[in-house]
C-alpha positions, 0 to 999 in steps of 0.5 A: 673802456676807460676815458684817457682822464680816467686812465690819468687820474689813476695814473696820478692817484697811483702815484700819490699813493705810491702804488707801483703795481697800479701805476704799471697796470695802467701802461701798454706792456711796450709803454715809452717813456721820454724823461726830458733834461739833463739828469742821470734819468733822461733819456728814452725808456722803451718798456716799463720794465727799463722804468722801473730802473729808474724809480728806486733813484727816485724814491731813494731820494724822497723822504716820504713822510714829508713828500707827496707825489701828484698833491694836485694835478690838472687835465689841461687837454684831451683827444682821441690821440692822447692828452696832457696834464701837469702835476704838483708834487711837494715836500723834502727829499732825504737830503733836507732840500726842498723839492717843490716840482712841476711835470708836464706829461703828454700821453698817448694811449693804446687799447685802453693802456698808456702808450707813451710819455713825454715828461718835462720837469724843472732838471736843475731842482732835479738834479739839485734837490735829488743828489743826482750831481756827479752820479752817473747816468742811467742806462737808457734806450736811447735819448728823448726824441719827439 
């Protein structure tokens, strides 16, 4: 069974790669994610099926060619439970605005799988930087709780 740095270094090279199928692969088929902030993407997702609706508005936004998800990332602590990591992501979105974003993740793992995230991330460069403003918000499980 895979370490949880492991799982999170494939979580983050998936990313940087934009490897969707690796990406979900690596999560519990009833993976929860809580997206912190005020964005038209926070809330609580209760399976990576309801995620994947939120990463088209994402990626919509980011222009590729000048963007990098997960440029570096650090395990700042792991335990039996889970672990956390922050991750550096840079460049431009579509609109010409720079988005030079920080997210803090806290995971918990289950059979060998990612259980949960909690993701914390700056919403106003989100919102700004995404053309998120005066969008309206995504259908969500529910809304972040710890």
């Amino acid at each position: 069974m895979a370490t949880h740095a492991a799982i999170i270094d494939a979580y983050y090279q998936a990313l940087a790669t934009l490897d969707v199928a690796a990406f979900e692969a690596l999560h519990h088929p009833d993976v929860v994610y809580h997206v912190s902030g005020n964005t038209i993407i926070s809330g609580r997702y209760d399976s990576f099926e309801a995620l994947k609706t939120i990463l088209p508005l994402i990626f919509d936004a980011l222009d590729f060619e000048q963007f990098q998800f997960a440029d570096n990332w650090k395990i700042m602590n792991e335990g039996p439970d889970g672990a956390t990591a922050i991750m550096e992501a840079k460049g431009i979105a579509k609109n010409g605005k720079r988005y030079d974003q920080r997210y803090a993740h806290i995971f918990t793992f289950r059979d060998g799988k990612i259980a949960s995230v909690y993701e914390f991330f700056d919403t106003q460069l989100a919102n700004e930087s995404l053309g998120f403003i005066g969008k309206a918000p995504c259908k969500t499980d529910g809304v972040f709780t710890l």
